[in-house]
C-alpha positions, -999 to +999 in steps of 0.1 A: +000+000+000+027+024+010+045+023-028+008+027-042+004+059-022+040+065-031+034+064-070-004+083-069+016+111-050+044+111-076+016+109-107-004+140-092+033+155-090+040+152-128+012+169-137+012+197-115-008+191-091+002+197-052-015+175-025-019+192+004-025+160+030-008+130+029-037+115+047-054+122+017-033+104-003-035+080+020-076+075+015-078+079-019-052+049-027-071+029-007-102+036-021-087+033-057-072+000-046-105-013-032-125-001-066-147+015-040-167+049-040-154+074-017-183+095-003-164+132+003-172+170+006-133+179+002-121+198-029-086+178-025-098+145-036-109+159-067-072+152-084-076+117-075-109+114-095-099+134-125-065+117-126-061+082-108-094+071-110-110+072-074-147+065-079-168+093-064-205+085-044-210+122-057-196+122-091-226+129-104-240+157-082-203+175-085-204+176-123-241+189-126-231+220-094-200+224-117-221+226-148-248+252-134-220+274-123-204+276-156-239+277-170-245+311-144-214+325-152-215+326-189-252+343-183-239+368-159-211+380-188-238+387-212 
């Protein structure tokens, strides 16, 4: 588990993207492991589904709030 943490860390790295927790890390590479959905309201473990895979309860809700935002803020530039 420890060199899967290890390598998730290092991948986010390569692209740019700073974790700020290691227990986050920590979670998420269990969760990917496990192929199980990780119920969470914390903007950090968004990497881990855009990038490594994690499986989010929420997926769905997250990208329709993202969606309405963009939706509002296009309509507010007009």
């Amino acid at each position: 588990m420890v060199f899967k943490c290890a390598n998730n860390y290092r991948s986010l790295r390569k692209k740019g993207i700073i974790v700020r927790k290691t227990n986050d890390v920590i979670i998420a590479s269990f969760y990917i492991d496990q192929k199980m959905d990780l119920l969470y309201a914390d903007r950090d473990f968004r990497p881990f589904t855009e990038h490594l895979g994690l499986i989010s309860s929420l997926h769905e809700d997250i990208t329709m709030q993202h969606q309405r935002q963009t939706v509002a803020t296009k309509a507010r530039r007009y």
